[in-house]
C-alpha positions as CSV (number, residue, x, y, z in Angstrom):
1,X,-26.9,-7.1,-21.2
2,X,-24.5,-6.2,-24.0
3,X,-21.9,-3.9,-22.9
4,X,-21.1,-3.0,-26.8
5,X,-17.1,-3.5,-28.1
6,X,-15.6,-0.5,-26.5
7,X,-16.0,-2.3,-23.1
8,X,-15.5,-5.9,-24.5
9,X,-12.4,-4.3,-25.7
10,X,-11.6,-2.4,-22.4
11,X,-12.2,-6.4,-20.4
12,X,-9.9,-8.0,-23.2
13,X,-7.0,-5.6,-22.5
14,X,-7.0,-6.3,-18.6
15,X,-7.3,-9.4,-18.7
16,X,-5.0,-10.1,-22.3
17,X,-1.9,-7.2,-21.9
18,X,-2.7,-5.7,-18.1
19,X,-3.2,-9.8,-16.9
20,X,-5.7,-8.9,-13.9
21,X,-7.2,-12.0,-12.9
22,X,-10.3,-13.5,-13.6
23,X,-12.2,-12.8,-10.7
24,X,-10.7,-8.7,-10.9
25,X,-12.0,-8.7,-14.6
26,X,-15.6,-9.9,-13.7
27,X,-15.7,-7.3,-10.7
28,X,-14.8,-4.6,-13.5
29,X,-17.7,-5.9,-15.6
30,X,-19.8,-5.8,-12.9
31,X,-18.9,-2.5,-11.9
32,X,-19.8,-1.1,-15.4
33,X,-22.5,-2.7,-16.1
34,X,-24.2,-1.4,-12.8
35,X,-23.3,2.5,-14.2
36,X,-25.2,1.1,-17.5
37,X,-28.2,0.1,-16.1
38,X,-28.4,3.4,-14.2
39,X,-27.9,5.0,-17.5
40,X,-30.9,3.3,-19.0
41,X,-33.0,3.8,-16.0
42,X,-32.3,7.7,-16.1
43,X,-32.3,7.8,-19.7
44,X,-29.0,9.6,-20.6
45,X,-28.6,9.1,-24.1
46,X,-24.7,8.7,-23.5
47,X,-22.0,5.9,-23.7
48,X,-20.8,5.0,-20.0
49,X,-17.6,6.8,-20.8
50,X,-18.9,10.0,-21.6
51,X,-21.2,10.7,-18.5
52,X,-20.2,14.5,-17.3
53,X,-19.0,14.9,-13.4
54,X,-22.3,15.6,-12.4
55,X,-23.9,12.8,-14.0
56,X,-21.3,10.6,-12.4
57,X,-21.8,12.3,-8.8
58,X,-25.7,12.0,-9.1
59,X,-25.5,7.6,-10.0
60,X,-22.6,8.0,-7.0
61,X,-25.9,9.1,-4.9
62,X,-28.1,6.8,-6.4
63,X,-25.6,3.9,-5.5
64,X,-25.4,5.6,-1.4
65,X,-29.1,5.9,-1.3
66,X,-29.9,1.7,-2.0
67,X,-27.0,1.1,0.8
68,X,-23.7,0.6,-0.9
69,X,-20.9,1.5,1.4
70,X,-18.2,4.2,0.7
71,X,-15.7,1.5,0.1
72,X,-18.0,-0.3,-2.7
73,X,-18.4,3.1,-4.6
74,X,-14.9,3.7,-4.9
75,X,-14.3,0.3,-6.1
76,X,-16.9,1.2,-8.7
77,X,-15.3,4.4,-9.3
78,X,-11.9,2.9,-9.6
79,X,-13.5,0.4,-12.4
80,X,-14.9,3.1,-14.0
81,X,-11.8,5.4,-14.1
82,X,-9.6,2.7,-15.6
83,X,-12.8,2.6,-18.3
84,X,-12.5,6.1,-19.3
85,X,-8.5,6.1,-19.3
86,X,-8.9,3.4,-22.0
87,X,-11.6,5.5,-23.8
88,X,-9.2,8.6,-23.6
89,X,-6.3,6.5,-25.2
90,X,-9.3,5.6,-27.8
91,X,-9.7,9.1,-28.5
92,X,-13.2,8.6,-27.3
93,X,-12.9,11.2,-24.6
94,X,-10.9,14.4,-24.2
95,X,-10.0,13.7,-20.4
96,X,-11.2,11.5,-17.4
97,X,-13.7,13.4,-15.5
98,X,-13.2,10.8,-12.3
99,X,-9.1,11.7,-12.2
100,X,-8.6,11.9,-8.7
101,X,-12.4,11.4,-7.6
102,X,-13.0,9.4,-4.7
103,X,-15.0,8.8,-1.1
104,X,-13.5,9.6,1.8
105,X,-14.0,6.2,3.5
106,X,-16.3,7.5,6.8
107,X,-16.2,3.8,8.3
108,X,-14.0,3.2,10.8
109,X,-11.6,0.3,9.6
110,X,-11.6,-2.7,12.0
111,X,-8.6,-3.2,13.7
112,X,-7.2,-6.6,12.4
113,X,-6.6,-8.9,15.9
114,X,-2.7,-10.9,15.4
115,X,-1.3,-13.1,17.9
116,X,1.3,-12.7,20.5
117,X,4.3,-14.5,19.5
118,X,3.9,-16.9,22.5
119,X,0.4,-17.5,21.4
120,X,1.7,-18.6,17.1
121,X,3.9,-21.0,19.4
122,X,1.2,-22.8,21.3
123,X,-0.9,-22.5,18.1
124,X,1.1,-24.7,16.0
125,X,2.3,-27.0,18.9
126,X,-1.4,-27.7,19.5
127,X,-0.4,-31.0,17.1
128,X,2.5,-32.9,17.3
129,X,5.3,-34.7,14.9
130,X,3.8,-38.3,16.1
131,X,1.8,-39.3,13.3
132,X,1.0,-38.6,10.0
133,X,-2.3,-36.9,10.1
134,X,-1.3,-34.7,12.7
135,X,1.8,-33.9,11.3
136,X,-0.1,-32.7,8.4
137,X,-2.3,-30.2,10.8
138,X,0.2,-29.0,12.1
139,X,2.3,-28.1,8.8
140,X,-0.9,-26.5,7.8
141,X,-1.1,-24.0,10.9
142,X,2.7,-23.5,10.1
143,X,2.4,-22.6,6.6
144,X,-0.4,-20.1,7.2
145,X,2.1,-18.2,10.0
146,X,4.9,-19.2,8.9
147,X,4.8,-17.8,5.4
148,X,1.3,-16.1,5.5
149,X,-0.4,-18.1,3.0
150,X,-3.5,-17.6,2.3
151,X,-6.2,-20.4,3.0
152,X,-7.0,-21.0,-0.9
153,X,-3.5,-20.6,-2.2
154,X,-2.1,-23.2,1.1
155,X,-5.4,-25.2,-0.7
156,X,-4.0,-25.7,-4.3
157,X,-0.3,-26.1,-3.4
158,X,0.8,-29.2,-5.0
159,X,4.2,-31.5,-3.9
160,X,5.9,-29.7,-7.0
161,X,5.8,-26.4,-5.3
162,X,8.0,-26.4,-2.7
163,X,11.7,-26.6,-4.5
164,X,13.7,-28.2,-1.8
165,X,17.2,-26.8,-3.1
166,X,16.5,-23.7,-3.1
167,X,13.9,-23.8,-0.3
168,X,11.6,-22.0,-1.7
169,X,7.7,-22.6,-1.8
170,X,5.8,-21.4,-5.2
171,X,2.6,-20.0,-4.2
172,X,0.0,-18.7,-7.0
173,X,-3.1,-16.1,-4.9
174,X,-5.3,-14.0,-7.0
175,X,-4.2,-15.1,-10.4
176,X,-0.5,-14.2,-9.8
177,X,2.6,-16.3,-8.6
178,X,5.3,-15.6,-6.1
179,X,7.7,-17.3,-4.4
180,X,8.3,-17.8,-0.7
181,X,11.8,-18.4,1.0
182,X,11.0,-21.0,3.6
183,X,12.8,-20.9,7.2
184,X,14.5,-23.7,8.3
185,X,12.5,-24.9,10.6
186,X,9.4,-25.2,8.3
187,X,11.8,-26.5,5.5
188,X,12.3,-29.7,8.0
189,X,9.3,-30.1,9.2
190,X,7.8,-29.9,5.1
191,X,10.7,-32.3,4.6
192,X,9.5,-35.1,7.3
193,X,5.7,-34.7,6.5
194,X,6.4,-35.6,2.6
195,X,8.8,-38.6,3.7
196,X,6.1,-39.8,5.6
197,X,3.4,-39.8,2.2
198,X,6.2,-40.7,0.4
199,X,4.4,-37.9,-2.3
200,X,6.4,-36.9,-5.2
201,X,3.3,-34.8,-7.1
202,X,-0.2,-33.9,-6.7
203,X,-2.0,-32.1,-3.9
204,X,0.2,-31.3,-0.9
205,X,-2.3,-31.5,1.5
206,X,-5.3,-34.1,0.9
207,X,-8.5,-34.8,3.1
208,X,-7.7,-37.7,5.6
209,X,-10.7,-39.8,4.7
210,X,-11.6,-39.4,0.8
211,X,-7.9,-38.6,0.1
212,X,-8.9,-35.3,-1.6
213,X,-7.4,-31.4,-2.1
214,X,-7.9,-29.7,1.4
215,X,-11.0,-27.0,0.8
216,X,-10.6,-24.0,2.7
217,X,-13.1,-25.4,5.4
218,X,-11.1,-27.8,6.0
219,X,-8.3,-25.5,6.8
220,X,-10.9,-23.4,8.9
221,X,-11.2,-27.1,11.0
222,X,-7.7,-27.2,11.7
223,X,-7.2,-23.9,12.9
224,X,-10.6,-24.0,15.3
225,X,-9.0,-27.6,16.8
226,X,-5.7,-26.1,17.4
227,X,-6.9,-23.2,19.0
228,X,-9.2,-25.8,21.6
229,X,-6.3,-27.5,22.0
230,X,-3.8,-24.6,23.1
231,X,-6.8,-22.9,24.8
232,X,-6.2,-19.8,23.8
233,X,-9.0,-16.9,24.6
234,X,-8.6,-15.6,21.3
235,X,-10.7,-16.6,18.3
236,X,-8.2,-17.3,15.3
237,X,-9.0,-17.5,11.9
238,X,-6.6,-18.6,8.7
239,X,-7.2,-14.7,7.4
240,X,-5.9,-13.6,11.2
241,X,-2.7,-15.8,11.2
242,X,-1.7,-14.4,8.2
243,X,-2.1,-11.3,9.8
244,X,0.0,-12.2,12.2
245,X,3.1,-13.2,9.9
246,X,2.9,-9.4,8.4
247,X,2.7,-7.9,12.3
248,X,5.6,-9.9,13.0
249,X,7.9,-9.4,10.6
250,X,6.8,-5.7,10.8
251,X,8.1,-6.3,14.7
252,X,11.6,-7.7,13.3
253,X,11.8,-4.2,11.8
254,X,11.7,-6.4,8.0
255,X,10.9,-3.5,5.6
256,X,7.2,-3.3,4.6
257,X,7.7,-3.3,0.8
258,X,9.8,-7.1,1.8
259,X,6.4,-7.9,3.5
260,X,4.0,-6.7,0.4
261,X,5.7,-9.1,-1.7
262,X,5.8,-11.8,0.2
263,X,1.9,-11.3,1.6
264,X,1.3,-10.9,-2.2
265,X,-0.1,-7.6,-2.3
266,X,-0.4,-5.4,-5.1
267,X,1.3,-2.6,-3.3
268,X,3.0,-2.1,0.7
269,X,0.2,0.7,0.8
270,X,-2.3,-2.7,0.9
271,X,-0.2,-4.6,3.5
272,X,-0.1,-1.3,6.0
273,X,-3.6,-2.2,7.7
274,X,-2.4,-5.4,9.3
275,X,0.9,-3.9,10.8
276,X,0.7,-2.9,14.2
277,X,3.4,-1.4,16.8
278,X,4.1,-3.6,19.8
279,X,4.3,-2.3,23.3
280,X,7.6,-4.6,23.6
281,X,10.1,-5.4,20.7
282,X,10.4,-9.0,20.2
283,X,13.9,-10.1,20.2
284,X,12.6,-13.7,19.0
285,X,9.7,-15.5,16.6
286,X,8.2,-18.6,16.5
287,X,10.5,-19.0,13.6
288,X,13.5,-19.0,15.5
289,X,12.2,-22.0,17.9
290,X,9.7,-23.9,15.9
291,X,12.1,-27.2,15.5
292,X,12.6,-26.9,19.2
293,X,10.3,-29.2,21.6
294,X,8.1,-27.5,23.9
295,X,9.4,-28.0,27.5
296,X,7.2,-30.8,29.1
């Protein structure tokens, strides 16, 4: 379906000045082209910019009675918005009838599950510094808690990322970069696992059979053996460990704007769902003993 230039226009400018990613632009086209269909099916003889507030409110119902959830519409409605700002600066529109519209989100948000401190500990220890594969797992499991990496962007990190004078790890999620001061602990142990490939480029973590790019079931693998082997009762995931570098730092009192940018996040009002009070402060992380050997 052919969305006409005003919208190919509108997609250009996000992704060409505003640089969303890829995968942001497409959920924008997506969104709009949903609101055009509608159009055509109700017959409105309008372009998708120039729908009254009613007309928007009734393809809001429309999109509420075939299931979509509260959070989906606003998405949709945030799409849209941007749309019409761009019309507006177009002097397609005289204002943006969807300024300050939104849902109120009636689902309860899940409460994210994090890890006790002691529990990250026995997490990563679950593989030791005695061979090379393992050292690799366990570098993994580090990575995601130590600086909350996301499974796809721990994935694509290549040798050339991690800049060992200024020990620093370059990490690019959702079409943007940052970089990630690494603690000395997990600036050693990085240190010993690349001696050991003796890698100067390419992939920093490969498959240990077809010598491949980790995929992020792979990573899923790793986590699910650790957690066997530390026995934990809890269920951990890649997503929840992050979680669980945000909580923590939230617990060292770091400031939560400090923890947006290093989760990655587009603003701290994203990274305030996974921060959680403690009953009892923590006057030490994993960080500050992960180069020490567990106590046999």
């Amino acid at each position: 379906m052919s969305l006409g230039p005003t919208v190919e226009g509108f997609l250009d400018y996000c992704r060409d000045v505003k640089k969303l990613s890829h995968g942001t632009v497409k959920d924008m086209k997506c969104s709009i082209n949903r609101l055009c269909v509608y159009i055509k099916e109700v017959s409105i003889k309008k372009e998708c910019w120039e729908l009254t507030l009613p007309e928007y409110i009734r393809w809001i119902n429309r999109c509420r009675e075939i299931g979509h959830t509260p959070k989906h519409i606003n998405k949709n409605l945030s799409h849209i918005r941007s749309l019409i700002d761009y019309a507006w600066r177009l002097e397609k529109v005289d204002r943006n009838v969807l300024e300050g519209y939104f849902l109120k989100d009636s689902e309860q948000r899940k409460e994210v599950e994090v890890l006790t401190v002691e529990e990250a500990r026995q997490l990563v220890n679950a593989f030791s510094v005695n061979s090379r594969d393992e050292r690799r797992n366990r570098l993994i499991v580090l990575l995601l808690y130590g600086c909350g990496l996301r499974s796809g962007e721990l994935c694509g990190l290549d040798v050339q990322d991690f800049d060992q004078e200024r020990c620093e790890i370059k990490v690019t999620g959702k079409g943007k970069e940052r970089v990630i001061p690494v603690m000395d602990g997990i600036y050693t142990e990085i240190l010993a696992y690349l001696h050991d490939r003796r890698a100067t480029k390419g992939p920093m973590f490969k498959t240990l059979i077809k010598k491949t790019r980790v995929r992020i079931t792979d990573v899923i693998d790793i986590v699910d053996e650790a957690t066997r082997r530390a026995g934990l009762n809890k269920r951990p995931t890649p997503k929840s460990i992050r979680h669980t570098f945000a909580s923590h730092l939230a617990d060292r009192g770091v400031d939560v704007a400090v923890i947006s940018k290093l989760m990655g996040h587009r603003s701290p009002r994203e990274t305030s769902v996974y921060l959680h009070a403690s009953k009892d402060r923590l006057d030490k992380t994993v960080f500050e003993s992960m180069s020490k050997k567990e106590e046999k």
